[in-house]
C-alpha positions as CSV (number, residue, x, y, z in Angstrom):
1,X,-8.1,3.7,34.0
2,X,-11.1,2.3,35.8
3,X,-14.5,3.8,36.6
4,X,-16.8,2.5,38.9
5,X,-18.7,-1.0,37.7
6,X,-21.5,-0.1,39.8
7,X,-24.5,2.3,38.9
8,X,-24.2,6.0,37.8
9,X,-25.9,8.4,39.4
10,X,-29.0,8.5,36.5
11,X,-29.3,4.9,36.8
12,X,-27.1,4.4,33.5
13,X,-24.7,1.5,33.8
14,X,-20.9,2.7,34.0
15,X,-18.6,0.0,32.5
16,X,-14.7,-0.4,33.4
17,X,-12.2,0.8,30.5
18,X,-8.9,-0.3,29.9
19,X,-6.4,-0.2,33.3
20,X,-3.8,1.9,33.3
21,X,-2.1,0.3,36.0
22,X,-2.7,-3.1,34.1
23,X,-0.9,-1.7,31.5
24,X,1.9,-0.6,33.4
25,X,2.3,-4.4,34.5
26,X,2.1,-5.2,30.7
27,X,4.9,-2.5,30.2
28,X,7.0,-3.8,32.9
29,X,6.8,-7.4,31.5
30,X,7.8,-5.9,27.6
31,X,10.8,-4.7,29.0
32,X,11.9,-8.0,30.7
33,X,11.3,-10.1,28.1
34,X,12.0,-7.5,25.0
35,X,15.9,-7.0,26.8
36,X,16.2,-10.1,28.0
37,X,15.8,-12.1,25.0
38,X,17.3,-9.6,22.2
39,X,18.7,-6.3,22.2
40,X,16.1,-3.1,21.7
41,X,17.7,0.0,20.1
42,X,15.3,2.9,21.2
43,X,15.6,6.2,18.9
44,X,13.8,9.3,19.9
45,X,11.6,8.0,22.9
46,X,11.9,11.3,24.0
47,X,9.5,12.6,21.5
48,X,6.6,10.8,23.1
49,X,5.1,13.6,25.0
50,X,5.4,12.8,28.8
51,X,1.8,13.6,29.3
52,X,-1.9,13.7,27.9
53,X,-3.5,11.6,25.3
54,X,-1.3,10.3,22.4
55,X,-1.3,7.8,19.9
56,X,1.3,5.8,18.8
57,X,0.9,4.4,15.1
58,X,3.0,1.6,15.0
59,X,4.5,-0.7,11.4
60,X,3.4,-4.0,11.7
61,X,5.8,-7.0,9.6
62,X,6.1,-9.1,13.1
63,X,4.2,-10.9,15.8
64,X,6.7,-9.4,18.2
65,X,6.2,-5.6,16.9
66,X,3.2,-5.1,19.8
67,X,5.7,-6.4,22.7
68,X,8.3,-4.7,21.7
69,X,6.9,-1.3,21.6
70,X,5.4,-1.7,25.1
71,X,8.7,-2.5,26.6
72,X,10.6,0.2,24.8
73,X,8.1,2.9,25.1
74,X,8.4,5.6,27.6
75,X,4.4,5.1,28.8
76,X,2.4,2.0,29.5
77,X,0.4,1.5,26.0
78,X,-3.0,0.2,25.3
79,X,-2.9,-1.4,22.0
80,X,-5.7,-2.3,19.9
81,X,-5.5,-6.2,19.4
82,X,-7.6,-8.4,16.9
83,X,-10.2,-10.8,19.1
84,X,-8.3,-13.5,17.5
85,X,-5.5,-13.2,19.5
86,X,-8.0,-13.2,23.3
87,X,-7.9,-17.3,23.1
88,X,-7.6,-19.5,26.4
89,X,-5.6,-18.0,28.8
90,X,-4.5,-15.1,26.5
91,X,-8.0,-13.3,27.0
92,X,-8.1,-12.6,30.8
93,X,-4.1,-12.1,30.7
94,X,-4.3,-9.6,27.8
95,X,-7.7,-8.1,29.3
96,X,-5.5,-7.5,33.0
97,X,-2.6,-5.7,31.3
98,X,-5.1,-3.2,29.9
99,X,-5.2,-4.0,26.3
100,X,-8.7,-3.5,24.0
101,X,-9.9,-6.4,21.9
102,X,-11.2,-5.3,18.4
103,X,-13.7,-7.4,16.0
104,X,-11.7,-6.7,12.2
105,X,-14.9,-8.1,10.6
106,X,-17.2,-4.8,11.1
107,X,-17.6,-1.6,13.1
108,X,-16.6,-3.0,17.0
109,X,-18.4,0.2,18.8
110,X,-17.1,-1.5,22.3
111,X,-13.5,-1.4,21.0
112,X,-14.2,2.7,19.4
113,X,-15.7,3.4,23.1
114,X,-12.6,1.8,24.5
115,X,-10.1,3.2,23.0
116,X,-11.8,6.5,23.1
117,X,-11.9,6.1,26.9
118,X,-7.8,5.9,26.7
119,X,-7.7,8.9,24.9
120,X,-10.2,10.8,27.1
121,X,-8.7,9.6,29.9
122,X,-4.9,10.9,29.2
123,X,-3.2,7.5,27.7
124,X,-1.6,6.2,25.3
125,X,-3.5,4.7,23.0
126,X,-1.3,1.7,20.2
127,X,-2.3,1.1,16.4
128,X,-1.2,-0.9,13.4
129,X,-2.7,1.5,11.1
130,X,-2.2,-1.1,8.1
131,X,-4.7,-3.2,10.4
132,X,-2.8,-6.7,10.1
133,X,0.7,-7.9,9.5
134,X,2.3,-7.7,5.9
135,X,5.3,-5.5,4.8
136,X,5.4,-3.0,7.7
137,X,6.0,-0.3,5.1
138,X,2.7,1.9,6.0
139,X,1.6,1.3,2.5
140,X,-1.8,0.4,3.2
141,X,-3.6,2.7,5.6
142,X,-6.9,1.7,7.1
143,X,-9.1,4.7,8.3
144,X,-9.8,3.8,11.9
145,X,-6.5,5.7,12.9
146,X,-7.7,8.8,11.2
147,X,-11.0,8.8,13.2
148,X,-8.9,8.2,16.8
149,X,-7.0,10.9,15.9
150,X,-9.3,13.3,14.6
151,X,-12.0,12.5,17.2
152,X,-10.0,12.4,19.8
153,X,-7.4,15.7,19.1
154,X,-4.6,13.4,20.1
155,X,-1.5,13.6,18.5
156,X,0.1,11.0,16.9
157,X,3.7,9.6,17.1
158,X,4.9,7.7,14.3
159,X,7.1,4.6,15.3
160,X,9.2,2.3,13.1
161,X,10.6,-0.9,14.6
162,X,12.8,-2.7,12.1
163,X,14.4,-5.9,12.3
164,X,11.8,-8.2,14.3
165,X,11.7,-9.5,10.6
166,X,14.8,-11.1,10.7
167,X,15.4,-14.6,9.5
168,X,18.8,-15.4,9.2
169,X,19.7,-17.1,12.8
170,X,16.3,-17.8,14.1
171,X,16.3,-20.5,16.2
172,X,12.6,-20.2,16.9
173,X,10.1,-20.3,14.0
174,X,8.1,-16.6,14.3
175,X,10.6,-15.3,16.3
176,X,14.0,-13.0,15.7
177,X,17.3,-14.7,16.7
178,X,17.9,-14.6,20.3
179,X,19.9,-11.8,21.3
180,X,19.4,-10.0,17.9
181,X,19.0,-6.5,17.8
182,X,16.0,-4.4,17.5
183,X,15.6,-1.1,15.8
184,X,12.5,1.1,17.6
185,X,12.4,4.5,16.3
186,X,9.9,7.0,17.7
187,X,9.2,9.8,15.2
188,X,8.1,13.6,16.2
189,X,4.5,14.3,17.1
190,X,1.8,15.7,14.6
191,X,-1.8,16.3,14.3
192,X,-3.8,14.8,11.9
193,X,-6.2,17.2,11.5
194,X,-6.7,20.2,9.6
195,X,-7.1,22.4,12.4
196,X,-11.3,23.0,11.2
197,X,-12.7,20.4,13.3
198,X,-14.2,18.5,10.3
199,X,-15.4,14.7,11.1
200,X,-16.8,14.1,7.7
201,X,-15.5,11.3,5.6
202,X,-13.8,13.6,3.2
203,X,-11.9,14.9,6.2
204,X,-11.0,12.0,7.5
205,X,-10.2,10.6,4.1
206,X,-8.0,13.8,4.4
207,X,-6.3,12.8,7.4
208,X,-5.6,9.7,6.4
209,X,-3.2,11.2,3.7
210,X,-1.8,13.0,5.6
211,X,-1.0,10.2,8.2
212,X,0.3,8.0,5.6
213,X,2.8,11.0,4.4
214,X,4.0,11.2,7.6
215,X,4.4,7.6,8.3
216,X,6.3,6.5,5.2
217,X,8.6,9.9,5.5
218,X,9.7,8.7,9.2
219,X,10.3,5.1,7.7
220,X,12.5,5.6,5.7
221,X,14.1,8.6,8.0
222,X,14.6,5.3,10.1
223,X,15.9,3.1,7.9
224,X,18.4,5.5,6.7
225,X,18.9,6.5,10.4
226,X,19.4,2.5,11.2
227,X,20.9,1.3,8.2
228,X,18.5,-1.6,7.6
């Protein structure tokens, strides 16, 4: 997704969003390194709607939860990544494969506008909707993806990947054992609205129950699904 870096026509600078066909690079890196080093189990990728603006809310107990899910996903994804991680040569690499960098420590309106823009703009749009990594069990929910989705009308697609946890085997720290497999289940679609159109914070506190309903309910469809 790029726009024009130049001047619009009222005089009001026009920046460049996320690239789409950055992030179809990214995606086409995920899947070489996501199936050549272990062994992805997709479930459901059909459920991602082939078209239009969605967003993909995604559990979050492992480094390698963001790469795996754009290497298994049907649709290049824009994920929303913590500035920490845009260090050194990270930043411009993570920056070309059309990822947005958010600031966790207060309201980053460049990353909203960004991620907006993906939505807008037909993508796919990829959130840890617990915000950071802990048990991947959806149990903490922070508003931002309730504001996406309600903004933006996009649906969302719950996705469980389970067993980038592992230990047992690893022969690199922070990493699953080589050649392990890896459990991504994609959930079916819903809205997270109420159908009024309602942006207050009582909606959206609203939505966010909702969300986290729907969330937990497809983890532990998956985990009974998957057996882990």
């Amino acid at each position: 997704m790029r726009r024009d870096a130049g001047r619009g026509e009222a005089g009001r600078a026009v920046t460049q969003g996320p690239s789409e066909k950055g992030a179809e690079v990214g995606r086409r890196i995920g899947v070489g390194l996501m199936y050549g080093f272990w062994k992805p189990r997709v479930l459901g990728a059909w459920r991602v709607p082939a078209s239009g603006p969605v967003i993909l809310a995604v559990n979050h107990a492992h480094n390698l939860d963001g790469p795996m899910l754009m290497g298994t996903a049907p649709r290049p994804v824009h994920f929303l990544i913590k500035k920490e991680a845009f260090i050194g040569p990270l930043d411009p690499f993570l920056r070309g494969i059309g990822q947005v960098k958010v600031d966790r420590t207060g309201t980053d309106r460049t990353a909203i506008t960004g991620a907006l823009d993906v939505l807008r703009e037909g993508g796919v749009l990829g959130i840890f909707p617990e915000g950071t990594r802990g048990e991947g069990d959806f149990a903490s929910l922070r508003a931002g993806l309730a504001y996406f989705a309600v903004r933006s009308g996009a649906p969302i697609v719950p996705v469980a990947v389970l067993g980038s946890g592992e230990r047992r085997g690893r022969l690199i720290q922070g990493l699953p054992p080589l050649r392990s497999r890896v459990d991504v289940v994609f959930g079916d679609a819903f809205q997270a609205g109420d159908g009024s159109g309602r942006r207050t914070r009582k909606a959206l506190d609203e939505a966010t129950v909702r969300i986290q309903e729907r969330l937990t309910g497809h983890l532990d469809n998956a985990r009974r699904l998957t057996g882990r």
